[in-house]
C-alpha positions as a LaTeX table, in Angstrom:
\begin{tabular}{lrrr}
\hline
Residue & $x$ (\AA) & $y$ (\AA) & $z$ (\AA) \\
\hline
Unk1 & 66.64 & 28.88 & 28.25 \\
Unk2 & 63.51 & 29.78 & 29.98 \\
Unk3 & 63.06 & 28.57 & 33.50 \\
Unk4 & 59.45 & 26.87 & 33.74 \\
Unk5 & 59.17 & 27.34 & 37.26 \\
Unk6 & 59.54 & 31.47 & 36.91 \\
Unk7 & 57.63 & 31.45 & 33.42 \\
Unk8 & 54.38 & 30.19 & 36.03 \\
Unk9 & 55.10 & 31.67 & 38.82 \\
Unk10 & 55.37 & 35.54 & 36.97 \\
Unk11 & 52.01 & 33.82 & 34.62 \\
Unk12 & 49.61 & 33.50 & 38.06 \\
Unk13 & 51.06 & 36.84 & 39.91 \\
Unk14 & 50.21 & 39.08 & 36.17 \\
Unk15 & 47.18 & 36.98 & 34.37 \\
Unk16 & 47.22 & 36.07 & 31.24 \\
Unk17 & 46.72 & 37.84 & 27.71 \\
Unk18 & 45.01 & 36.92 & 24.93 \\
Unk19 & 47.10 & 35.36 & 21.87 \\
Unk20 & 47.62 & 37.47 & 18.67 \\
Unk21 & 50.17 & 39.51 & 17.56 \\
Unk22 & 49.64 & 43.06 & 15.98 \\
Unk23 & 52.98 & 44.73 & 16.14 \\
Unk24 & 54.08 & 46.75 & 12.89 \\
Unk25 & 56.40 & 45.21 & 10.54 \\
Unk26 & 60.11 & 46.35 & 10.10 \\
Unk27 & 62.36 & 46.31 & 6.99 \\
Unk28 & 65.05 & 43.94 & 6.71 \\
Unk29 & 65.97 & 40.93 & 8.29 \\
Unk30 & 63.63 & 39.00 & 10.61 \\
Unk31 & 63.51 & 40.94 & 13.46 \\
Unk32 & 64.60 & 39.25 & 16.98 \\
Unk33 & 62.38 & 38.01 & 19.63 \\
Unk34 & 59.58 & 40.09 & 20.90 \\
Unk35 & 60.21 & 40.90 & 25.00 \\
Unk36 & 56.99 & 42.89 & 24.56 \\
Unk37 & 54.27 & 44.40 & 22.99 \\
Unk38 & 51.08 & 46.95 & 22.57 \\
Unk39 & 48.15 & 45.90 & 21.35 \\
Unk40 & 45.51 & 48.95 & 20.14 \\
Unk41 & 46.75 & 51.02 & 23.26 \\
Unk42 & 44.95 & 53.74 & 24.62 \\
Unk43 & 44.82 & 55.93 & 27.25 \\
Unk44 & 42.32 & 58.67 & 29.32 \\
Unk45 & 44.24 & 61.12 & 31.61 \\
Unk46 & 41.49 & 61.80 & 34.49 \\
Unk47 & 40.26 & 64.65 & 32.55 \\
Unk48 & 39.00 & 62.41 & 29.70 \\
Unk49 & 41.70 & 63.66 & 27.73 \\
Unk50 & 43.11 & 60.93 & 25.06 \\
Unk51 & 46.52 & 61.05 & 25.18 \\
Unk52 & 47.24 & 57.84 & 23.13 \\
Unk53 & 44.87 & 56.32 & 20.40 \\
Unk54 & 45.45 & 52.60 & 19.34 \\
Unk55 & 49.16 & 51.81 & 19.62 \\
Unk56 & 50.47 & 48.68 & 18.28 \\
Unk57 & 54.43 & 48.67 & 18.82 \\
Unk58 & 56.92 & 46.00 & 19.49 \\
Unk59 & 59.59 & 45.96 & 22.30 \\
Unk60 & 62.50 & 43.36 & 21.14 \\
Unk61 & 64.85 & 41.78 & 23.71 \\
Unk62 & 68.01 & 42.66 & 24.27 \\
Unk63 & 67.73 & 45.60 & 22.11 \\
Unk64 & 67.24 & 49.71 & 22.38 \\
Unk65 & 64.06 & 51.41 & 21.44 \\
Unk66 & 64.19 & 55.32 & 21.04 \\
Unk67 & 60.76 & 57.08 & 21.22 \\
Unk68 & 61.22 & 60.54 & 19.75 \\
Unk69 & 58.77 & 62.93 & 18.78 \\
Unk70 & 57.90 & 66.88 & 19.74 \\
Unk71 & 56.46 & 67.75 & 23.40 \\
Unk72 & 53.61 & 66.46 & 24.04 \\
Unk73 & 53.52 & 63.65 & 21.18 \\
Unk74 & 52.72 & 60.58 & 24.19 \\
Unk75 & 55.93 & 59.51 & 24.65 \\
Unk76 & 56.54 & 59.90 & 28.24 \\
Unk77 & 52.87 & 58.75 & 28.71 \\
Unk78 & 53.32 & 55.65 & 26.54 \\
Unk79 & 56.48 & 54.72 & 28.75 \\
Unk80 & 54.91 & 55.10 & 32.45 \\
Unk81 & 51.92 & 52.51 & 31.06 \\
Unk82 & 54.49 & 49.86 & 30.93 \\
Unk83 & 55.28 & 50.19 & 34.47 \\
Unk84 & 51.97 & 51.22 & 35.25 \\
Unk85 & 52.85 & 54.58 & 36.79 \\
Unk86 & 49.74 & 56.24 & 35.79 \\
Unk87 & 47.86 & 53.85 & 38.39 \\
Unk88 & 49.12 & 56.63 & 41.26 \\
Unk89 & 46.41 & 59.18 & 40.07 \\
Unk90 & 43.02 & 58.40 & 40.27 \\
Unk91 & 40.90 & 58.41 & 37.09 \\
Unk92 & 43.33 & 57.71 & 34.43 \\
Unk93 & 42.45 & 54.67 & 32.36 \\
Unk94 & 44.09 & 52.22 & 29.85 \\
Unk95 & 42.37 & 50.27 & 26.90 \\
Unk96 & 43.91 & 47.83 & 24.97 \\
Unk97 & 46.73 & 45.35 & 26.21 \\
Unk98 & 50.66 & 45.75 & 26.87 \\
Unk99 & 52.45 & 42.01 & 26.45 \\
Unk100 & 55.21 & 40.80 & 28.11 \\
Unk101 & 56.64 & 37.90 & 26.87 \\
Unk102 & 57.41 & 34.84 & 27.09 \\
Unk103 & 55.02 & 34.39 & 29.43 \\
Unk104 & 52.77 & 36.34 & 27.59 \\
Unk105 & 50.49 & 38.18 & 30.18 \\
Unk106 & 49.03 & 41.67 & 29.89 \\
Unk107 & 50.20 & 44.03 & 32.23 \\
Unk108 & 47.28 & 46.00 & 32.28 \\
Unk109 & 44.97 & 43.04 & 33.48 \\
Unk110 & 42.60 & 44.17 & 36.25 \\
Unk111 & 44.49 & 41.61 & 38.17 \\
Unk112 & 47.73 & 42.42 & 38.08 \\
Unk113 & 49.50 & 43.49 & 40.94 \\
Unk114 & 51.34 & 47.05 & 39.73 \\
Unk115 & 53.65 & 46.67 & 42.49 \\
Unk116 & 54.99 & 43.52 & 40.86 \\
Unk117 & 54.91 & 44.77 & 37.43 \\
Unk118 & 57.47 & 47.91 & 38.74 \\
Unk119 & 59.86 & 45.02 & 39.93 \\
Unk120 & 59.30 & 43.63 & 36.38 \\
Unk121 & 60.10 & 46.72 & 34.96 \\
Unk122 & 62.45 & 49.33 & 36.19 \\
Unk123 & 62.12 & 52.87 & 35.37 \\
Unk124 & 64.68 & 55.77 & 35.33 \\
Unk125 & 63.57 & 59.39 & 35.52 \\
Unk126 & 64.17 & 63.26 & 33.68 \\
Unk127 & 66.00 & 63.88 & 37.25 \\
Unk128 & 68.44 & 62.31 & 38.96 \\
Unk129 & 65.93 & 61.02 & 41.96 \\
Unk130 & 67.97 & 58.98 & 44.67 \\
Unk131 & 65.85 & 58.56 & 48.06 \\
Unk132 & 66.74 & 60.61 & 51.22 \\
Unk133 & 69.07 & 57.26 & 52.44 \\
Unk134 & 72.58 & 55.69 & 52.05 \\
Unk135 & 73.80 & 54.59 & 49.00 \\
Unk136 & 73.65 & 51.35 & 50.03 \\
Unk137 & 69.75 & 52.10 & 51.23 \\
Unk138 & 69.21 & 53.59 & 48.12 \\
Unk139 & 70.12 & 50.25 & 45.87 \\
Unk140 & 68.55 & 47.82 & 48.74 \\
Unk141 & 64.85 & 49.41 & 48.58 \\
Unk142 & 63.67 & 47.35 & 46.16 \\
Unk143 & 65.24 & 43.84 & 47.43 \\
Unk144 & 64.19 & 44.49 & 50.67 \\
Unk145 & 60.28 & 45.08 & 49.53 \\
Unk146 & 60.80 & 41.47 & 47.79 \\
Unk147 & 61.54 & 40.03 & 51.66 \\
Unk148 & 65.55 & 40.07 & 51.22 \\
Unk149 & 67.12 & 40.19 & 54.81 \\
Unk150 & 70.70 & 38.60 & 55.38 \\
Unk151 & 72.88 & 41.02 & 54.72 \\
Unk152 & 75.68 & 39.13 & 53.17 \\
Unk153 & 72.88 & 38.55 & 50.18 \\
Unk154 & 72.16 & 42.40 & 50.48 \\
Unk155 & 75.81 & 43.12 & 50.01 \\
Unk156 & 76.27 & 40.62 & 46.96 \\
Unk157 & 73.32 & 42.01 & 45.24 \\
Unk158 & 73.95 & 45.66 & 45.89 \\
Unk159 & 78.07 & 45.06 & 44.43 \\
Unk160 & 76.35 & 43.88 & 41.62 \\
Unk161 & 74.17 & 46.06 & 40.93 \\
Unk162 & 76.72 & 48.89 & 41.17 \\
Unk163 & 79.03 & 47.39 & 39.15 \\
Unk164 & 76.12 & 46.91 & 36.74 \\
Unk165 & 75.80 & 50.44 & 36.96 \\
Unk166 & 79.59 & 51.03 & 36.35 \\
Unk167 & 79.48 & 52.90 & 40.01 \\
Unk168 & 80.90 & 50.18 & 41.98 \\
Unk169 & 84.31 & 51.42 & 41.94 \\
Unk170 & 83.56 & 54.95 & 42.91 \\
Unk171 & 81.36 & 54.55 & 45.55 \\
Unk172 & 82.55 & 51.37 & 46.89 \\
Unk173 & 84.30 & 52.84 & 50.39 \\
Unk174 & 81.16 & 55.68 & 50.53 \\
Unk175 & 78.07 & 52.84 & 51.05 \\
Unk176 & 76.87 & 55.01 & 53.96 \\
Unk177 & 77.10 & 58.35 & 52.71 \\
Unk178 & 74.05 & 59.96 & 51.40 \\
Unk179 & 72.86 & 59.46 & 47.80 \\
Unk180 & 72.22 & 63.07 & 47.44 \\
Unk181 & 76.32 & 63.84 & 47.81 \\
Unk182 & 76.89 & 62.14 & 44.63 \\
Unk183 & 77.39 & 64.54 & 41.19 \\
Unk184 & 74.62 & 64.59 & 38.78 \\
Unk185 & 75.84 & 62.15 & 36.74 \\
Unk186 & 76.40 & 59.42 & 39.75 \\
Unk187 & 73.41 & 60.01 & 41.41 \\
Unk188 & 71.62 & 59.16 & 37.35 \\
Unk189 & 73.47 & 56.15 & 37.75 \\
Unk190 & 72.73 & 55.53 & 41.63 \\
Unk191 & 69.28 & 55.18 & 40.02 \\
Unk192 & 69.98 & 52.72 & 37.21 \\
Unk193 & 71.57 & 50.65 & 39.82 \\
Unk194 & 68.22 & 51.27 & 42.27 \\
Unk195 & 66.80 & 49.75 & 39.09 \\
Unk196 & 68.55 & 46.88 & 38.40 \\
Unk197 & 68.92 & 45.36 & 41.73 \\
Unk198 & 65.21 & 43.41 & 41.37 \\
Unk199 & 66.50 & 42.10 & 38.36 \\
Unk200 & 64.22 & 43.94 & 35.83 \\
Unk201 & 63.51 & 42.41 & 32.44 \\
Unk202 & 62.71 & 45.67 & 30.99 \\
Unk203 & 64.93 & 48.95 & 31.81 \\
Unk204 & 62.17 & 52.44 & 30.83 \\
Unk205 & 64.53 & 55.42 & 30.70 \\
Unk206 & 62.34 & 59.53 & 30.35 \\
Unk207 & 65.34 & 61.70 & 29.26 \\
Unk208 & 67.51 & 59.83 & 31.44 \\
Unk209 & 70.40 & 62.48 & 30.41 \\
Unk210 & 68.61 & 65.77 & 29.62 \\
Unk211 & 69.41 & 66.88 & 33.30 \\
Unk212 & 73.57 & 66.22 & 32.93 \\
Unk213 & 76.57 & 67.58 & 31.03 \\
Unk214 & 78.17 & 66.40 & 28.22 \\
Unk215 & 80.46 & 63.78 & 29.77 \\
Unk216 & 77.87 & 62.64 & 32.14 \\
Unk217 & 75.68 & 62.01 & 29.53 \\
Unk218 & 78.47 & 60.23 & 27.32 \\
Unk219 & 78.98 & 58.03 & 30.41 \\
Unk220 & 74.88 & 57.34 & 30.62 \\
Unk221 & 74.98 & 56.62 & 26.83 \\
Unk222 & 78.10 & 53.80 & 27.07 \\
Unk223 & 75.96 & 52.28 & 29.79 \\
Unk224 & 72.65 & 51.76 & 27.95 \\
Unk225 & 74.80 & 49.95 & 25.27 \\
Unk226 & 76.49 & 47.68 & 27.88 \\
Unk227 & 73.32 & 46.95 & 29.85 \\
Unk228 & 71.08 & 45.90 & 26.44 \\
Unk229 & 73.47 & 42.47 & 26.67 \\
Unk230 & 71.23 & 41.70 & 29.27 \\
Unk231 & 67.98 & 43.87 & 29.36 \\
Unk232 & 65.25 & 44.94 & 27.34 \\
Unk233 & 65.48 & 48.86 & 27.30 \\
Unk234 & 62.72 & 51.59 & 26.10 \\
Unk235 & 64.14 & 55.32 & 26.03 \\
Unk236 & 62.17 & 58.66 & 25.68 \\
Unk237 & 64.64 & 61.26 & 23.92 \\
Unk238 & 64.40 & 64.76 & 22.66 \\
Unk239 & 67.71 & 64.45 & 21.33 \\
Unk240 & 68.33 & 62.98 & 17.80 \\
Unk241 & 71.73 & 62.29 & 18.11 \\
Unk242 & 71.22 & 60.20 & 21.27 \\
Unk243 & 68.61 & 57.82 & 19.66 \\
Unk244 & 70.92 & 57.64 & 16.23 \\
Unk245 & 73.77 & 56.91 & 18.99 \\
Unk246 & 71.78 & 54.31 & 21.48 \\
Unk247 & 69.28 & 52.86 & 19.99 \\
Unk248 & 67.99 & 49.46 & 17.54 \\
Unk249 & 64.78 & 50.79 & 17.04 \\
Unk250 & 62.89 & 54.01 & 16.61 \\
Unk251 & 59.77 & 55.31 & 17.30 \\
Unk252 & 58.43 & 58.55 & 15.92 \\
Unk253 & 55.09 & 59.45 & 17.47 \\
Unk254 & 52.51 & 62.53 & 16.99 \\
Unk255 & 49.88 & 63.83 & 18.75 \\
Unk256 & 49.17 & 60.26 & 20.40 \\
Unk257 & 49.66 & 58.06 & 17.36 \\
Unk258 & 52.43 & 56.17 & 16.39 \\
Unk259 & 53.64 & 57.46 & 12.97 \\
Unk260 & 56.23 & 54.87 & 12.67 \\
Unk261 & 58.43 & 52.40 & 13.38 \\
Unk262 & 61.51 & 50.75 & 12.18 \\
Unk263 & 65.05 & 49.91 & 12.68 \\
Unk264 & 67.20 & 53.26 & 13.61 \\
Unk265 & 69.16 & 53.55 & 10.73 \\
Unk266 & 65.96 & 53.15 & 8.36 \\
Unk267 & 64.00 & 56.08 & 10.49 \\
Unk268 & 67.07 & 58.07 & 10.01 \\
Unk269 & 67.71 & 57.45 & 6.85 \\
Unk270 & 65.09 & 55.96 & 4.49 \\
Unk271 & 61.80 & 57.06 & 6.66 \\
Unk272 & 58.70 & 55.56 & 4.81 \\
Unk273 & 56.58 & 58.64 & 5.98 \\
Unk274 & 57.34 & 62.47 & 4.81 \\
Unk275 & 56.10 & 63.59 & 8.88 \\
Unk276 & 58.85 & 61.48 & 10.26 \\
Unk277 & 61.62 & 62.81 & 7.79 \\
Unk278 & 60.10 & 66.06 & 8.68 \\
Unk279 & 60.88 & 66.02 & 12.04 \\
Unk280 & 64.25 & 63.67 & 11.94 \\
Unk281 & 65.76 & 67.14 & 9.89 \\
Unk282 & 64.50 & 69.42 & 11.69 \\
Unk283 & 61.95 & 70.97 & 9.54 \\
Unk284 & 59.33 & 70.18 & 11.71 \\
Unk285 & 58.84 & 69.95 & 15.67 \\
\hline
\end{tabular}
């Protein structure tokens, strides 16, 4: 059930969209509830150049959605615009809305605070990127910059967070070691738990694995499945296999545009569109 109390409170600190759905149908069964959305998305790197052009695409909670698509197709760009990453360089602009619902505001709204939206929405990067602290430093950032102090609710959160992370019991008697003396593969997962300590309703992962070996990225893989039981998660993949593997949803964009969209095992298998089969075997991209 949704609390009231946080449906307002997240409403006044993000404004308000406009009503109206736009989001491309998918086959099959009625779809599940929308966790968000874009509406006729576009956006200007500084240089004017337009990197996406009118993107209407659902997110659906609880589930995975893969965005695939060669180099330089907008899918990395499309991710950092729901956390509003792009806001760090000067002269980049959005047009059009991204909807998070239920409270349905637009996280692009001139008056939303980007700081909040990045608590909203957690993002995990190409690299493993833990901060020059602790573990435990590493996972606390976040609830700290939300005003958390007393550190028996810094130690419940940050247990949790690990073990939401499936790190807890490795790292559980290292708290004050450096981040950076973890493997690859722990420090990837150091930052997944960085993530989920604010209590994100949307997990945004670039490549999250690209950077690891094989049983790392096996290990990364189990946890997206586990975590979608209780967050909304968008992944950027070069890797078909992965998206068959991880994800609900699929995503095949080109050159900016989304060329479609539809549940994983229809993209795989029964794409609508000859560019997507194209590129799903290989023949293209």
């Amino acid at each position: 059930m949704v609390n009231p109390m946080a449906t307002a409170t997240h409403a006044s600190m993000l404004g308000s969209a406009n009503p109206g759905a736009t989001a491309p149908a998918v086959s099959g069964d009625s779809p599940p509830p929308l966790k968000a959305e874009s509406r006729g998305l576009d956006f200007y790197y500084s240089n004017s150049f337009q990197a996406l052009k009118s993107i209407d695409m659902p997110v659906y909670e609880n589930k995975v959605t893969a965005l695939i698509g060669p180099s330089g197709c907008g899918k990395s760009t499309f991710l950092r615009c729901f956390n509003r990453m792009h806001d760090l360089y000067a002269g980049n602009r959005y047009a059009g809305q991204i909807v998070l619902h239920p409270d349905n505001t637009d996280l692009l709204a001139k008056d939303v605070d980007p700081i909040e939206v990045r608590m909203r929405i957690g993002m995990v990067f190409q690299k493993p990127n833990p901060f020059p602290k602790t573990i435990y430093e590493n996972v606390a950032y976040g609830l700290r910059v939300r005003g958390m102090t007393q550190k028996n609710q810094l130690d419940d959160k940050i247990e949790e967070s690990l073990r939401g992370a499936a790190l807890w019991d490795e790292v559980k008697h290292r708290l004050g070691e450096m981040g950076s003396n973890l493997s690859g593969g722990q420090q990837q997962r150091l930052c997944i738990a960085r993530a989920l300590a604010t209590d994100p309703e949307i997990l945004l992962f670039d490549e999250p694995t690209s950077a690891l070996d094989p049983i790392a990225t096996a290990s990364i893989e189990e946890l997206v499945t586990e975590l979608k039981k209780k967050v909304t998660i968008l992944i950027v993949t070069h890797n078909m296999q992965q998206a068959a593997r991880v994800s609900d949803y699929t995503a095949y964009m080109y050159i900016g545009e989304l060329m479609e969209f539809d549940k994983t095992d229809t993209i795989f298998f029964k794409p609508k569109r000859k560019e997507t089969e194209d590129y799903i075997t290989g023949r293209f991209g």
